[in-house]
Structure formats: structure tokens, C-alpha cells
Backbone and ligand atoms as CSV (ligand in chain L), in Angstrom:
chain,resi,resn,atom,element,x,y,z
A,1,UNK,N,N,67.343,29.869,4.608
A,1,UNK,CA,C,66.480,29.520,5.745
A,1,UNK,C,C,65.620,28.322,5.360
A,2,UNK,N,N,65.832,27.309,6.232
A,2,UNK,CA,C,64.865,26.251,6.043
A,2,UNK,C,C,63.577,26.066,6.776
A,3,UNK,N,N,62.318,25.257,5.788
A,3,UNK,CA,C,61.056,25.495,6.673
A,3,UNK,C,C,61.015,24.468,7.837
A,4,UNK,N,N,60.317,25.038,9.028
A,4,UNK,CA,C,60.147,23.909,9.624
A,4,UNK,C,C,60.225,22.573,9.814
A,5,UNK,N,N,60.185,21.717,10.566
A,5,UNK,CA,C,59.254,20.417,10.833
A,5,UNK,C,C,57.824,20.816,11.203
A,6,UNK,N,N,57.103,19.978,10.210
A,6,UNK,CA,C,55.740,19.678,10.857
A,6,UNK,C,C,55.673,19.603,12.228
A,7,UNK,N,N,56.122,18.839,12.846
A,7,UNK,CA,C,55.923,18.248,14.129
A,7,UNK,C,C,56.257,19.574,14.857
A,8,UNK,N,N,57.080,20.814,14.575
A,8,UNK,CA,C,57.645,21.916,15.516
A,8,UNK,C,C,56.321,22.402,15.090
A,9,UNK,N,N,55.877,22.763,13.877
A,9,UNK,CA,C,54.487,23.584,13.377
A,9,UNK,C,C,53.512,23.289,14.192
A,10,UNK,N,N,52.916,21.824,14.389
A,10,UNK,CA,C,52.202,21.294,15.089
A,10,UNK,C,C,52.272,21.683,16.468
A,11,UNK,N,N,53.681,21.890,17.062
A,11,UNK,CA,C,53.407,22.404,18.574
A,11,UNK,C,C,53.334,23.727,18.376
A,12,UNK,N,N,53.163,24.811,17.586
A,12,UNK,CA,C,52.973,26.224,17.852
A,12,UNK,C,C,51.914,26.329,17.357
A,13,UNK,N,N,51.341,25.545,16.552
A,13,UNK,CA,C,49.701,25.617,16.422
A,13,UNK,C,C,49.144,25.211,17.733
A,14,UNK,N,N,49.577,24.324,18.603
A,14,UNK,CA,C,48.435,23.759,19.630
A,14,UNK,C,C,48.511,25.116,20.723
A,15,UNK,N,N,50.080,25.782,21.030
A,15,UNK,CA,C,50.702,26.504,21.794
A,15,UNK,C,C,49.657,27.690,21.373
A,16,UNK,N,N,49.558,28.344,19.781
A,16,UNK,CA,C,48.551,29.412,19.674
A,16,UNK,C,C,46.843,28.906,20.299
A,17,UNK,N,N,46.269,28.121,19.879
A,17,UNK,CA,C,45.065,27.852,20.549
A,17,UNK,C,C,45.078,27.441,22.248
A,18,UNK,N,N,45.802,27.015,23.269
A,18,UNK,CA,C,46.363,27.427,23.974
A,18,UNK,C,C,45.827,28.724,24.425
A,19,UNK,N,N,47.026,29.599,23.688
A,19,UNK,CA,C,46.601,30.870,24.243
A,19,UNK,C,C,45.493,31.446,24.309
A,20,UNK,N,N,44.310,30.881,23.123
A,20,UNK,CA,C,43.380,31.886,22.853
A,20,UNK,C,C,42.445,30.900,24.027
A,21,UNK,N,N,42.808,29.580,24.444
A,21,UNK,CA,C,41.868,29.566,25.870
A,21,UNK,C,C,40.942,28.612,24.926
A,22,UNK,N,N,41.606,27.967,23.699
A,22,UNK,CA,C,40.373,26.812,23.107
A,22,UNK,C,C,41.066,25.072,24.154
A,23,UNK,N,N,40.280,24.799,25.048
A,23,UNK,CA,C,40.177,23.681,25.386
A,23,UNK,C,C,40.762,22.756,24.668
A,24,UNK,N,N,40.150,22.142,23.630
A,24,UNK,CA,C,40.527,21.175,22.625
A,24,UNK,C,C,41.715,22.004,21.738
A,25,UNK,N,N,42.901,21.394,21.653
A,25,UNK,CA,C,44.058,21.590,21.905
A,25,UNK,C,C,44.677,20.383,20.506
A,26,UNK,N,N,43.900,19.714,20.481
A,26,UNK,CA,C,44.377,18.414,18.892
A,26,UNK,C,C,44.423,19.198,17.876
A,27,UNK,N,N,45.669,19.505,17.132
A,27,UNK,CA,C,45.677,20.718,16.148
A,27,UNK,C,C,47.071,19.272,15.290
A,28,UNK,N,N,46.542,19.362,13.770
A,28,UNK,CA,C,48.031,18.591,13.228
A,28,UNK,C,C,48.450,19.380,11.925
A,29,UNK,N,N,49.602,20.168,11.717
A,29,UNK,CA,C,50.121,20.830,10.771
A,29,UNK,C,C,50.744,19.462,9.955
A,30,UNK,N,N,50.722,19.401,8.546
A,30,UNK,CA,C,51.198,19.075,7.578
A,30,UNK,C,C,51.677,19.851,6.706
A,31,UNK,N,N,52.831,19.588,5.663
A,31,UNK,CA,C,53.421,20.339,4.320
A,31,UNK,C,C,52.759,19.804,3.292
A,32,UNK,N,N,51.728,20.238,2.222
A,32,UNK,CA,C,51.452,19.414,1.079
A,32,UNK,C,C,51.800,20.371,0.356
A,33,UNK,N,N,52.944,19.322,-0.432
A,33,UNK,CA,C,53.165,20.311,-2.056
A,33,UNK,C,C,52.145,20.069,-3.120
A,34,UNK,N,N,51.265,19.359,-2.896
A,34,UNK,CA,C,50.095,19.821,-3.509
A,34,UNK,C,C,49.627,21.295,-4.083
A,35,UNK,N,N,49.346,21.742,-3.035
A,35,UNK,CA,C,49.052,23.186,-3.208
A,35,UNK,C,C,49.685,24.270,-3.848
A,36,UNK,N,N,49.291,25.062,-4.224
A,36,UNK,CA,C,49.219,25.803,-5.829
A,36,UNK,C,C,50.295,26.887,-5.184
A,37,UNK,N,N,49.039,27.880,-5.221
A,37,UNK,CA,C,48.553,29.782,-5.135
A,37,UNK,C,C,48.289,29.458,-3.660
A,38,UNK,N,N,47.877,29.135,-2.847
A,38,UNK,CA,C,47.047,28.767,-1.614
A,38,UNK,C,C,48.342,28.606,-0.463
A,39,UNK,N,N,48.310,29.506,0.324
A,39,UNK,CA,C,49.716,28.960,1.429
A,39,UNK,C,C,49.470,28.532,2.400
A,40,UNK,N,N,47.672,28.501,2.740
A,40,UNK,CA,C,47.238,27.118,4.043
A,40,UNK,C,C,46.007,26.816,3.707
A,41,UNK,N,N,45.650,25.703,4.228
A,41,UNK,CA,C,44.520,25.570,4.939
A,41,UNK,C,C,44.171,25.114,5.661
A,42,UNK,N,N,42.409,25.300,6.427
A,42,UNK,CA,C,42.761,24.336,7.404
A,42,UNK,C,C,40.828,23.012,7.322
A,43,UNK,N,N,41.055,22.233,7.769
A,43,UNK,CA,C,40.004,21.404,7.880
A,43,UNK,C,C,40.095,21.686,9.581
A,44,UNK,N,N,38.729,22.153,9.772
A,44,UNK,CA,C,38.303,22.229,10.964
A,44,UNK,C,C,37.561,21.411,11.460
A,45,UNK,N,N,36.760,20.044,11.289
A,45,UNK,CA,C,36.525,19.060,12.405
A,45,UNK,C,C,37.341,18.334,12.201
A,46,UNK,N,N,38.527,18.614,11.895
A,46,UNK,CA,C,39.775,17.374,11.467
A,46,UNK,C,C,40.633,18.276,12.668
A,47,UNK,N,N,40.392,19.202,12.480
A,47,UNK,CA,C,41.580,19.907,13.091
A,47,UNK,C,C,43.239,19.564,12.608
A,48,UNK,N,N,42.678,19.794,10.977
A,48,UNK,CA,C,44.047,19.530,10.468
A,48,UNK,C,C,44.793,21.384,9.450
A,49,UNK,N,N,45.557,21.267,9.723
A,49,UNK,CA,C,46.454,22.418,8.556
A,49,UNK,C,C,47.100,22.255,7.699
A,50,UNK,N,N,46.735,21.868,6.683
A,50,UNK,CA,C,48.010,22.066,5.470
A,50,UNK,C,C,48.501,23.237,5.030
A,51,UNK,N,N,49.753,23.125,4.803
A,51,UNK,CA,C,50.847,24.821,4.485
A,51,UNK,C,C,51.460,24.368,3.323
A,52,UNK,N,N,51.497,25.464,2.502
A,52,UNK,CA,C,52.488,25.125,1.376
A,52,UNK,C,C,53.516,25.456,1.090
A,53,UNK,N,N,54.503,24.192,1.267
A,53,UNK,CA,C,55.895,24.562,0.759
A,53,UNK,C,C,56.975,25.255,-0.090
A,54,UNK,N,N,56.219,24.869,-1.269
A,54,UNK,CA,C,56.832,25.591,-2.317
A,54,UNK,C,C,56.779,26.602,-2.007
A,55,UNK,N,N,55.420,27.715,-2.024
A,55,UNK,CA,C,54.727,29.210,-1.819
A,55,UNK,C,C,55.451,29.614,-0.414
A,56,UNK,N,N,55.396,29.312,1.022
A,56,UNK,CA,C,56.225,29.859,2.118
A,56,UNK,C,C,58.065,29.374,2.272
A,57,UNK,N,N,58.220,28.984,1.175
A,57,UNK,CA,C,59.757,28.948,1.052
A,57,UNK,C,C,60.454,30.422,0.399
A,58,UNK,N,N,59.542,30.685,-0.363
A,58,UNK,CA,C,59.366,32.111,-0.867
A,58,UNK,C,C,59.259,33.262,-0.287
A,59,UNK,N,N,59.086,33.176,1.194
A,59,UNK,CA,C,58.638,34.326,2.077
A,59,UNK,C,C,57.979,33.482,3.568
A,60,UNK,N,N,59.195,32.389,3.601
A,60,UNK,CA,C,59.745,31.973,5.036
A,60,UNK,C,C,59.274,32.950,6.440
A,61,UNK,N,N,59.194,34.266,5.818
A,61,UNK,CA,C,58.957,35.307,7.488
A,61,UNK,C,C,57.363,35.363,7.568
A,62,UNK,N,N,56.755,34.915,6.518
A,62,UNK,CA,C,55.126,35.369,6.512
A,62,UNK,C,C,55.228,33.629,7.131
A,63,UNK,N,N,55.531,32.780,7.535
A,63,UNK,CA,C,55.178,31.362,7.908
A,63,UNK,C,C,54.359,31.545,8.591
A,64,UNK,N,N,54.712,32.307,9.785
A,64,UNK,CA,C,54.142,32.531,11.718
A,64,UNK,C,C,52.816,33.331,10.999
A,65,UNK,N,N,52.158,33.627,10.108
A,65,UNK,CA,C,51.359,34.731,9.695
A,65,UNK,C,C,50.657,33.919,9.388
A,66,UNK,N,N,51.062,32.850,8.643
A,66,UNK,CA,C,49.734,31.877,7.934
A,66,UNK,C,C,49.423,31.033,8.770
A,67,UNK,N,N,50.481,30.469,9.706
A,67,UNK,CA,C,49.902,28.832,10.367
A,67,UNK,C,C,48.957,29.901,11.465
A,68,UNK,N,N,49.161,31.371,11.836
A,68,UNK,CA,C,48.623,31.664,12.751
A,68,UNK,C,C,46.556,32.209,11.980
A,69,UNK,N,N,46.924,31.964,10.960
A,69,UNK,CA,C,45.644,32.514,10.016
A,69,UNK,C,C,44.828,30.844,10.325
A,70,UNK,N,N,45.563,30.319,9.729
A,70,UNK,CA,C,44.807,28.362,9.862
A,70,UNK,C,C,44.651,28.487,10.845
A,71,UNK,N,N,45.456,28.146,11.959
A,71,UNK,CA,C,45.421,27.836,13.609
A,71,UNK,C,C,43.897,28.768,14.043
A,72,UNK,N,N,43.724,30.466,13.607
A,72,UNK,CA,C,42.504,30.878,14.029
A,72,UNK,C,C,41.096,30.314,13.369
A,73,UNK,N,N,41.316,29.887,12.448
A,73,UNK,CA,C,40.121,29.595,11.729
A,73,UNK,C,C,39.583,27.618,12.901
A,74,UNK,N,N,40.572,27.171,12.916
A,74,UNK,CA,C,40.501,26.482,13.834
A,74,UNK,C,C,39.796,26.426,15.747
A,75,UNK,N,N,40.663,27.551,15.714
A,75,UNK,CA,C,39.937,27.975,17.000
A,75,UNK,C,C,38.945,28.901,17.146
A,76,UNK,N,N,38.576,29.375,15.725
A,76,UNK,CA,C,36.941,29.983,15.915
A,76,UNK,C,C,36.579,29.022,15.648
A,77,UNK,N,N,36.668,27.930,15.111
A,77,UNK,CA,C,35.027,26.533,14.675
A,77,UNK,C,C,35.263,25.933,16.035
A,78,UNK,N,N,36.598,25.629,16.967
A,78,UNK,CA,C,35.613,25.242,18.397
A,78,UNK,C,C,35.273,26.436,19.406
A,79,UNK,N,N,35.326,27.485,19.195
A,79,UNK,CA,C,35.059,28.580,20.373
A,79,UNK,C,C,33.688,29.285,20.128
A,80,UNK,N,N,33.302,29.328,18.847
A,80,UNK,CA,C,32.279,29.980,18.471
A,80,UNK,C,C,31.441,29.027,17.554
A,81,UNK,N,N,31.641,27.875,16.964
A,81,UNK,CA,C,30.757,26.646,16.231
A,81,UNK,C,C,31.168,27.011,14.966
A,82,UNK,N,N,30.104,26.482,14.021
A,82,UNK,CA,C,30.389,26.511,12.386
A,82,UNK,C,C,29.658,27.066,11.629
A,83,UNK,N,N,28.787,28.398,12.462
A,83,UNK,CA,C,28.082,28.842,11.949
A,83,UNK,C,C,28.818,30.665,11.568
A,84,UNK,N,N,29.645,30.711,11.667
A,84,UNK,CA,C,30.115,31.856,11.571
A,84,UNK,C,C,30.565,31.970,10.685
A,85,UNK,N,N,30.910,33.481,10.050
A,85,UNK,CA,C,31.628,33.860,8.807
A,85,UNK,C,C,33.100,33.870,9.227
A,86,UNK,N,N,33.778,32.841,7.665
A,86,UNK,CA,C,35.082,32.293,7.941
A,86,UNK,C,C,36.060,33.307,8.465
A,87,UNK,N,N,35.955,34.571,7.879
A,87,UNK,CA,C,36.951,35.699,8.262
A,87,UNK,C,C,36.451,36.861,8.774
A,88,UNK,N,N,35.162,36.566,9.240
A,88,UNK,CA,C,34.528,37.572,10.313
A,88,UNK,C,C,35.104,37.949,11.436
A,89,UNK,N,N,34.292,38.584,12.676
A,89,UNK,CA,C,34.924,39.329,13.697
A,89,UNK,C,C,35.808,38.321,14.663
A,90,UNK,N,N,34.917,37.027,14.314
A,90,UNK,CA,C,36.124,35.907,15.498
A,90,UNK,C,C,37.284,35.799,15.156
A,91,UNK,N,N,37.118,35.452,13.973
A,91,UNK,CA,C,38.653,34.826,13.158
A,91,UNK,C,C,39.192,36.138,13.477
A,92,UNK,N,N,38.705,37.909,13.160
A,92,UNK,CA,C,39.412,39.004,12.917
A,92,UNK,C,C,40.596,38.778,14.729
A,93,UNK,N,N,39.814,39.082,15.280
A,93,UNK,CA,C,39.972,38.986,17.312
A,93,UNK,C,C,40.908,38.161,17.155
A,94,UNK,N,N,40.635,36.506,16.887
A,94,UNK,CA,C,42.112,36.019,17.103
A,94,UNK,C,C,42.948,36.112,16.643
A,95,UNK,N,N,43.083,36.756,15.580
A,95,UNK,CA,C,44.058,36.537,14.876
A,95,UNK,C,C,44.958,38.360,15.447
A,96,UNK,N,N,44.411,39.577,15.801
A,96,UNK,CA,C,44.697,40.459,16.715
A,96,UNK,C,C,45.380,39.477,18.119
A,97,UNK,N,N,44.440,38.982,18.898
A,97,UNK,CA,C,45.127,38.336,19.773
A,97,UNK,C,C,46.498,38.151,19.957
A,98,UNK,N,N,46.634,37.247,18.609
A,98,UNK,CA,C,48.261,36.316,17.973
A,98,UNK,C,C,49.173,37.584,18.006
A,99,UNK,N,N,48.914,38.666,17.837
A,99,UNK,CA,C,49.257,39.794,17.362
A,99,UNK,C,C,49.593,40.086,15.709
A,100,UNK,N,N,48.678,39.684,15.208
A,100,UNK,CA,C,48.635,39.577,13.872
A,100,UNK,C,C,47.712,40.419,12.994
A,101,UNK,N,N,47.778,41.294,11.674
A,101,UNK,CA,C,47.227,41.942,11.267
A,101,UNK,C,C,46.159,40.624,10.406
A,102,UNK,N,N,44.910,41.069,10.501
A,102,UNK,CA,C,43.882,40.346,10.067
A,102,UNK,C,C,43.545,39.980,8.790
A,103,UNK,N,N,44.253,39.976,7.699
A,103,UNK,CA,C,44.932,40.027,6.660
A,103,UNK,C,C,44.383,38.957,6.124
A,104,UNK,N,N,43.194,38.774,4.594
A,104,UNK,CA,C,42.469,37.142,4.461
A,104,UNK,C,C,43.996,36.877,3.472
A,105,UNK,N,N,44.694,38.016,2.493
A,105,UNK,CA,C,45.164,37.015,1.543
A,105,UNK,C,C,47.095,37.510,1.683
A,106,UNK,N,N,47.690,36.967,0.979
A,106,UNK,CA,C,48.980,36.923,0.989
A,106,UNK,C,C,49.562,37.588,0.326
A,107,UNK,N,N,50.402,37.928,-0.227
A,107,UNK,CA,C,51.225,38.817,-1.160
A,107,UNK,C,C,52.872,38.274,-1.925
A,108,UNK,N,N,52.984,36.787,-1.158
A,108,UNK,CA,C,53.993,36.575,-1.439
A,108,UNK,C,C,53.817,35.848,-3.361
A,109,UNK,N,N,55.121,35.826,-3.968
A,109,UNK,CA,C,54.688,35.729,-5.399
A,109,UNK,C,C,54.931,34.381,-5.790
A,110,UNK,N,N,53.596,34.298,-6.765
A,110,UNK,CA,C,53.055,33.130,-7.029
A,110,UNK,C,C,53.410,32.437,-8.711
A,111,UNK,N,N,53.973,33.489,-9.253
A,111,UNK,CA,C,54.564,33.067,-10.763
A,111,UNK,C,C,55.395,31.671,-10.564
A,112,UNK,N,N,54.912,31.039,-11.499
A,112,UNK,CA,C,55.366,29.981,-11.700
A,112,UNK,C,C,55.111,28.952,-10.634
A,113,UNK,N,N,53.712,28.847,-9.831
A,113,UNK,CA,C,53.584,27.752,-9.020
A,113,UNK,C,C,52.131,27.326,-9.746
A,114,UNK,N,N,51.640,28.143,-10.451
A,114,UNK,CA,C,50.107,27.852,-11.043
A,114,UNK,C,C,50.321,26.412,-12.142
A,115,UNK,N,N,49.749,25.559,-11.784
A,115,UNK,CA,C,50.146,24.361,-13.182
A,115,UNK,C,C,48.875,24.631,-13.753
A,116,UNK,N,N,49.225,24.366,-15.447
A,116,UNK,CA,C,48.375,24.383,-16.156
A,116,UNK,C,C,47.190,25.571,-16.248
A,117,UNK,N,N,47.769,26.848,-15.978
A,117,UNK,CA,C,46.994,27.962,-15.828
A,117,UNK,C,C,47.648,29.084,-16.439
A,118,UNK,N,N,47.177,30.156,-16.657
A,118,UNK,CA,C,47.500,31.339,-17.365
A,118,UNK,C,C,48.343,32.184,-16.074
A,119,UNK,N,N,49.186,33.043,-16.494
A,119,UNK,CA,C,50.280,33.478,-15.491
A,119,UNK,C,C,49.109,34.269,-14.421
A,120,UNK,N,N,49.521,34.824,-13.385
A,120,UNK,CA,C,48.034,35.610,-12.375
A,120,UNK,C,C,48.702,36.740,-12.675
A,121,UNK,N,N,47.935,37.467,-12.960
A,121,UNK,CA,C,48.034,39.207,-13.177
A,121,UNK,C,C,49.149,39.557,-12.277
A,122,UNK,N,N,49.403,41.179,-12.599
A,122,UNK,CA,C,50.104,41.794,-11.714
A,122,UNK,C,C,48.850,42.260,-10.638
A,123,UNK,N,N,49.876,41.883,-9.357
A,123,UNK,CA,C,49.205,43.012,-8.350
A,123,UNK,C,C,47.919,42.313,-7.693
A,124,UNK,N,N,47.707,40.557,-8.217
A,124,UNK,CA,C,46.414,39.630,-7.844
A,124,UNK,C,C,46.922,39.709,-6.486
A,125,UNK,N,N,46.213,39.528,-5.973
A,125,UNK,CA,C,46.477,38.691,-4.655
A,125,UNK,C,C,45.751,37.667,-4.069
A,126,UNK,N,N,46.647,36.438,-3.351
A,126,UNK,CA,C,45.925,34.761,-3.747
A,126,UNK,C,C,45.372,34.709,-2.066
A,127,UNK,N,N,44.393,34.240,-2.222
A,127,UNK,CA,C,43.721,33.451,-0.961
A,127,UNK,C,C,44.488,32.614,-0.113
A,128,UNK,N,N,44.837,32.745,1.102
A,128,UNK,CA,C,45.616,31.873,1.472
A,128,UNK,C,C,43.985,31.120,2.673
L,1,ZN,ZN,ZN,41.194,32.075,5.941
């Protein structure tokens, strides 16, 4: 199974905020293989998402799980401002909405993506 295009990511990110009824609708998914342990993030007055390749090539079915984790964190900083807790009750709601379990970290395995670091325990689980 191959990952996406950005550009398809990018329209199911705008398509999820959309749904949740956020107005501002400028949402841009990127792939950076940059990223480690970490399988998104998002810059919210950028309204940008980075996803990581390496890490969701690994567990391709959790994709729709993470861009939908970024995409909410997105649409709580314009629905509710920037004063809220990142994975509090807004982020929790939309991300229910999506129909998604509210879930802050990932489970998919991370051996051998850490550079220059000591292996991560059994049983860690990484921040996405
Ligand atoms: Zn988060």
C-alpha cells in the first residue's frame, strides 16, 4: 500500500474541517521525512500539517487517525482560539466528531527511526 499524495491529504484535511463547520478552510498537508518518533504535526496559524513518512508507512491504516488528530488541533485554534489545552475537551469533541477515538499518542513501532538515540523501551508510546 502506498501513502498518499499530499495534495489528496490536503483535500481531506480541508473536507474534515469542513465538516466540523470551521469557516477558514486553508489547511496544507505535507510529508517531511524529517521526522523521527512523531507521525504529525500541525502549525496552527500556518495552518500547516506535517506527517511522517517513514513512521505511517508502517501502519498505513492509522493515516486517516493522525491527519484527522492534526486536522483537529487545527480546527480547535480557529473555533475556540489559542488559549486552550492542546488535547483538551475541543480537540477530544472533534476528533469524536471525525469518528475517531481521542487517542494523544500512537502505537505504531518506532525501532529503528530514532537517529542518534538509545533504542525506546518496550511498550513506550510516542507522541504523535
Ligand atoms: Zn496532538
Amino acid at each position: 500500500m502506498t501513502l498518499p499524495a499530499a495534495a489528496e491529504l490536503t483535500q481531506r484535511a480541508a473536507a474534515m474541517l469542513a465538516g466540523w463547520r470551521v469557516l477558514d478552510q486553508a489547511v496544507r498537508v505535507v510529508w517531511n521525512d524529517r521526522l523521527t518518533t512523531t507521525a504529525g504535526r500541525a502549525f496552527l496559524k500556518r495552518g500547516q500539517i506535517e506527517l511522517n513518512p517513514g513512521l505511517l508507512a508502517r501502519a498505513p491504516e492509522k493515516l486517516d487517525r493522525v491527519l484527522a488528530h492534526e486536522a483537529a488541533h487545527v480546527a480547535a485554534f480557529r473555533l475556540f482560539g489559542p488559549n486552550i489545552p492542546a488535547h483538551g475537551r475541543h480537540w477530544r469533541s472533534l476528533m469524536r466528531l471525525a469518528g475517531h477515538a481521542p487517542e494523544v499518542t500512537h502505537d505504531i513501532p518506532v525501532h529503528g527511526l530514532r537517529r542518534g538515540a538509545a533504542r525506546p523501551r518496550a511498550g513506550r508510546r510516542s507522541p504523535t
